[in-house]
N, C-alpha and C positions, 0 to 999 in steps of 0.2 A: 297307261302310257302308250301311247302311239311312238310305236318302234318301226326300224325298216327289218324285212325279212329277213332273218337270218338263216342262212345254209351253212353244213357241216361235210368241210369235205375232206377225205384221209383215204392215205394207201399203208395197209396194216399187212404185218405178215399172217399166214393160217395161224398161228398162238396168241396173237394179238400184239405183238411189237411194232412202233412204224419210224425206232431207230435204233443205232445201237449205241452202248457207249462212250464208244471212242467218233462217232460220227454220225451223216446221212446214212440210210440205206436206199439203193433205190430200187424201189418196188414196184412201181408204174411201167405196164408196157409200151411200147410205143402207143396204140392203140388208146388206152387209158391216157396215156399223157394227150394227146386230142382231144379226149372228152374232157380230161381238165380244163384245159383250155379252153374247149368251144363255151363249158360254164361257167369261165373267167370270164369272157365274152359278152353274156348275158345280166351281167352284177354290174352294181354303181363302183361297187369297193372292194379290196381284198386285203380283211386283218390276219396278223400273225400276231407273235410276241417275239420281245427281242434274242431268245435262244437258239428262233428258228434262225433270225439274220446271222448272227453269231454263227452258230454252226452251218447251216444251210448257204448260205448267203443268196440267197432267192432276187433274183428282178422282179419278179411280182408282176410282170406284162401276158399280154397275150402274144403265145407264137404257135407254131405247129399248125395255123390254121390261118384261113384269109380273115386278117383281123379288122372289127370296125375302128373308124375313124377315131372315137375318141375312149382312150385306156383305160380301166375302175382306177379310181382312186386307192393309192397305196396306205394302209392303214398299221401303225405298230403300237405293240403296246409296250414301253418299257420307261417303267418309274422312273429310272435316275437318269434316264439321256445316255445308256453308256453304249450304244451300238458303235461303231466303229466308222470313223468319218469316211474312211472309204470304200465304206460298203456300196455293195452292186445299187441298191434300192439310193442311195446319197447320192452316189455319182450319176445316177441317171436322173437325178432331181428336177433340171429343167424340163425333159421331154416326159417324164411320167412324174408327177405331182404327187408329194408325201406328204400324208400329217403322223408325227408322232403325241402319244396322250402319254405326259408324265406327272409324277405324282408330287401335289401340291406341295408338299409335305419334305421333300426331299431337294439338294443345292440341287441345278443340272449346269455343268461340268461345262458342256460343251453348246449351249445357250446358243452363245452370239456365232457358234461356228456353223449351228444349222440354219440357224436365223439370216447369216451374211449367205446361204447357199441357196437360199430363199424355202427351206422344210419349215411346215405350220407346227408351230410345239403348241401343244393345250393342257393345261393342268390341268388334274381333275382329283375329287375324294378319295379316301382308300376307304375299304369296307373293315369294319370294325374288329370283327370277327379272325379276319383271315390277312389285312392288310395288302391285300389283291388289290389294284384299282378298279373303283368302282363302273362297273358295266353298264348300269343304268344311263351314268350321267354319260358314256362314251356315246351310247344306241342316240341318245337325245342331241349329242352333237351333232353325230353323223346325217342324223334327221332334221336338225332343225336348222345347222350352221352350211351342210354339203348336200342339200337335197338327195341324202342316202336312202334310196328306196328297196335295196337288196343287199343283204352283206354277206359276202363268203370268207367263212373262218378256216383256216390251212392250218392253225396249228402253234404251236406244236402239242402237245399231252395237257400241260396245267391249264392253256388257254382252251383247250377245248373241252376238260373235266368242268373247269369254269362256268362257260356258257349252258351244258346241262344242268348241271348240279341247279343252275338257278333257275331251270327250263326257259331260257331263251334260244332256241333253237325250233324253229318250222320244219327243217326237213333237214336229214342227214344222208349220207353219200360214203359208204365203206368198200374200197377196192381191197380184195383180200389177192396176194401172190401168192402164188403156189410157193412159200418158204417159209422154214422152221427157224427160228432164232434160237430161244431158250431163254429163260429167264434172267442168267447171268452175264448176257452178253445185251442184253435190251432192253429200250426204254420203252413203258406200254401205252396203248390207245390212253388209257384211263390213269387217270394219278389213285394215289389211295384217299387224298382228301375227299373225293368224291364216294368211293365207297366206303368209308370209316362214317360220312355223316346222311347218307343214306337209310332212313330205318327200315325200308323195302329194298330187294334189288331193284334196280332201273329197269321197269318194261317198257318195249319198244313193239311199234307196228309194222312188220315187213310190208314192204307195199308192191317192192319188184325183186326179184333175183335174174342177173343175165351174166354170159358168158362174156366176158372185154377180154380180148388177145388169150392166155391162156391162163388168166386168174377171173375172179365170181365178185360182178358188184352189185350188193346190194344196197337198197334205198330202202329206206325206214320217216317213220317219223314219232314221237315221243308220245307214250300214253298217258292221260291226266291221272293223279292219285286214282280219282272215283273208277276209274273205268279197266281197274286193275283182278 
């Protein structure tokens, strides 16, 4: 299958949380939150899932930096339509362009009210196994229906355990902050679906470590079984 590339990009605490229960955390420095940007900048798209809008409530644009003309395309995943009509990403629907991917299989609720806002709703399969929507058939949208050539995935934890676990993923991007969470108060990088159906650990190839404001990011990219 001819996919668009996919990047992985997250701000983790040093124990590996990059939220906590009760909310966001924010862990990007200024500094970081510019590199974010500048490689929101460089991408066709930017997916989330709908927990992040939910809790986060992200615009999903480019700022903090002189931005180009024309925005990535905003990408969400959330099966039943139930994100919240006036979220940041909704109400900015005319000047930055949404599609959300729901899942064929399920009523969605609020149809004709993204539809009258003019947001692209696309059903798609759920994966058998896990009842995730299927990822394959999204990369083949994004590629085939939005000339998606680069996709940057923000998160949150299930959608990005997702995208490994099934190795779609080219290159990854972890801002680590200098802060401790704890297990009981956070939610981690990694769901346990991913390592419960794991029969190796996940190896990974560092490829950079640098200093961003006064936390350490490094870029990796995923190692093939054989080369483990």
């Amino acid at each position: 299958m001819k996919r668009p590339k996919v990047i992985i990009n997250v701000a983790s605490s040093l124990d590996g949380f990059i939220a906590s229960n009760k909310g966001a955390l924010h862990l990007s420095s200024r500094e970081d939150l510019e590199r974010v940007h500048s490689l929101r900048s460089s991408v066709d798209a930017i997916l989330v899932g709908k927990n992040t809008v939910i809790i986060d409530n992200p615009l999903l644009t480019v700022r903090y930096i002189t931005s180009r003309k024309k925005h990535p395309l905003r990408v969400i995943l959330d099966s039943k339509g139930s994100i919240p009509i006036d979220s940041k990403v909704i109400k900015e629907q005319k000047k930055y362009p949404t599609v959300i991917f729901v899942s064929r299989t399920h009523p969605i609720e609020k149809r004709d009210e993204f539809n009258n806002l003019g947001v692209t709703i696309i059903p798609v399969g759920e994966e058998e196994k896990t009842n995730f929507l299927d990822l394959i058939q999204i990369l083949e949208h994004l590629k085939n229906d939005f000339n998606v050539k680069t996709l940057l995935v923000e998160g949150g934890s299930t959608i990005i355990s997702q995208f490994i676990q099934r190795r779609l993923v080219d290159k990854m991007f972890i801002y680590f902050a200098p802060i401790l969470v704890g297990h009981l108060g956070g939610i981690p990088l990694l769901r346990d679906e991913l390592k419960n159906t794991l029969k190796k650990t996940l190896s990974v190839k560092i490829t950079q470590t640098k200093r961003v404001g006064e936390g350490i990011l490094v870029s990796m990219t995923l190692l093939d079984e054989e080369k483990k």
